[in-house]
C-alpha positions as CSV (number, residue, x, y, z in Angstrom):
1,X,-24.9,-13.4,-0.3
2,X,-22.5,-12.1,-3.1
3,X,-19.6,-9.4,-1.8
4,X,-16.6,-8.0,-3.3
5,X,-14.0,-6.1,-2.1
6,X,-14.6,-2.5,-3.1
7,X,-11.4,-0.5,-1.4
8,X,-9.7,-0.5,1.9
9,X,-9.0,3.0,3.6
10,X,-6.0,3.6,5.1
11,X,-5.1,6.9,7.5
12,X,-2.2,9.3,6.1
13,X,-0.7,12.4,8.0
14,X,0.5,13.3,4.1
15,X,-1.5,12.4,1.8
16,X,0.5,14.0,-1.0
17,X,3.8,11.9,-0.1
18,X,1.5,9.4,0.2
19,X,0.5,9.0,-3.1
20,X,3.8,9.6,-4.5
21,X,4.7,6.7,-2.6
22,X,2.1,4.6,-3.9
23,X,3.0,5.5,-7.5
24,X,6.1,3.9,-6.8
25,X,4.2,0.6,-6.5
26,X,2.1,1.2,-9.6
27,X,-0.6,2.8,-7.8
28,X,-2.2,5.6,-9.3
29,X,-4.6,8.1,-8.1
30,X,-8.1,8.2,-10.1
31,X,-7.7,11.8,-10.0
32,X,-11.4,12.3,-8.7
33,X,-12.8,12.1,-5.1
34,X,-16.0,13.4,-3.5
35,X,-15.5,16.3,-1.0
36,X,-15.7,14.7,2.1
37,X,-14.4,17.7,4.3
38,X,-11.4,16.2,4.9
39,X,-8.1,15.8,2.4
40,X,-7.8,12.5,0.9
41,X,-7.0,10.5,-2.2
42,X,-8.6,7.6,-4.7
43,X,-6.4,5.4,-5.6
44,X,-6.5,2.4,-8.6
45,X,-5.3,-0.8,-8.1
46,X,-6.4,-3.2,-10.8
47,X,-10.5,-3.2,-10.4
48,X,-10.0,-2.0,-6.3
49,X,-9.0,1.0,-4.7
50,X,-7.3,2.1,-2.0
51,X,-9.2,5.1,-0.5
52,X,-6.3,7.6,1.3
53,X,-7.5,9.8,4.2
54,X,-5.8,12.4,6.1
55,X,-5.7,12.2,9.7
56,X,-3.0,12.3,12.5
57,X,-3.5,9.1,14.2
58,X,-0.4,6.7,14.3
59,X,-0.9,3.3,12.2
60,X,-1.4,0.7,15.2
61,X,1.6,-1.6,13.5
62,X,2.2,-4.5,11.1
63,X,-1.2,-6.5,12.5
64,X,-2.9,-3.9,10.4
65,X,-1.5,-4.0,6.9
66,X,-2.3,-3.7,3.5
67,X,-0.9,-6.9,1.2
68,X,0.0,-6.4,-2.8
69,X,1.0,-9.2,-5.2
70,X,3.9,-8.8,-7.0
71,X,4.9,-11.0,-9.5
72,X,9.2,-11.0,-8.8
73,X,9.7,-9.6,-5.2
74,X,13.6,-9.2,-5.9
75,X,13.1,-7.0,-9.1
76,X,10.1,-4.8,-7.0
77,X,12.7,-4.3,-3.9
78,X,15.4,-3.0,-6.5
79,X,12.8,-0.6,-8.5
80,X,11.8,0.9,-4.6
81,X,15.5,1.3,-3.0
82,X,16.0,3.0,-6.6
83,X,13.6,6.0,-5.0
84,X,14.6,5.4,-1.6
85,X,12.4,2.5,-0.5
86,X,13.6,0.1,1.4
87,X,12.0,-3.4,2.6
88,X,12.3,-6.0,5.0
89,X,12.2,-9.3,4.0
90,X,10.5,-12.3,6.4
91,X,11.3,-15.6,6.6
92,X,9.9,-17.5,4.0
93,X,7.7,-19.6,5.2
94,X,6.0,-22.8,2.4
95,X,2.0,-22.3,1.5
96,X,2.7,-18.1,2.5
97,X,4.6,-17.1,-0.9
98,X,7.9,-14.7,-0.4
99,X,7.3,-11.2,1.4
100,X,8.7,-8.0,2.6
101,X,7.1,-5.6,4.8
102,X,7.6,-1.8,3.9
103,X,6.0,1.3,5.4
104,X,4.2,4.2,3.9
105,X,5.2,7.8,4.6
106,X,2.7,7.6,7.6
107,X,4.1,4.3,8.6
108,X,1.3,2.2,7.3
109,X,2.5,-1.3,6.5
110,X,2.8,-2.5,3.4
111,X,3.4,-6.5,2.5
112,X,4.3,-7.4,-0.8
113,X,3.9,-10.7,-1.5
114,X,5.4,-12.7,-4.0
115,X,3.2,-16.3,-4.7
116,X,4.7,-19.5,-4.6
């Protein structure tokens, strides 16, 4: 069998802060999206997407998260806190590269994750 990852979906309560959140990482919508009956967003992320969808359910926590190479995590922290983003870095641990854990305007966790 031959997969790919297509997209994740992730839940938003906003999906317009959402993407302009996103943008702030480099993410950018596709601009089209089938009309599902419910609000919602496409966005690009090299040959993936993330697929944004409006709902009011609470993200469950950092088990379920959404991870994002970066290639320098200090200069990616400074660019965020620059629009009011702020991370929290965890311990570095050998073999896991460097990371910080942020959340989304919904509270979605985000990891970004510098390689060793």
């Amino acid at each position: 069998m031959n997969v790919d990852l297509h997209h994740v979906s992730i839940g938003v309560q906003d999906v317009a802060a959402a993407v302009e959140f996103y943008a702030h990482l480099g993410i950018t919508s596709t601009g089209t999206r089938p009309g599902f009956g419910v609000d919602g967003a496409w966005l690009q992320v090299g040959e993936r997407q993330i697929h944004l969808i409006e709902t009011t359910v609470v993200p469950p926590g950092a088990t379920n998260h959404l991870a994002l190479r970066v290639a320098d995590l200090d200069a990616c922290l400074v660019e965020l806190a620059e629009h009011g983003i702020s991370g929290r870095r965890s311990t570095y641990t050998p073999g896991a590269g460097r990371q910080a854990f942020l959340q989304d305007p919904s509270g979605n966790v985000v990891e970004l994750n510098q390689l060793d």
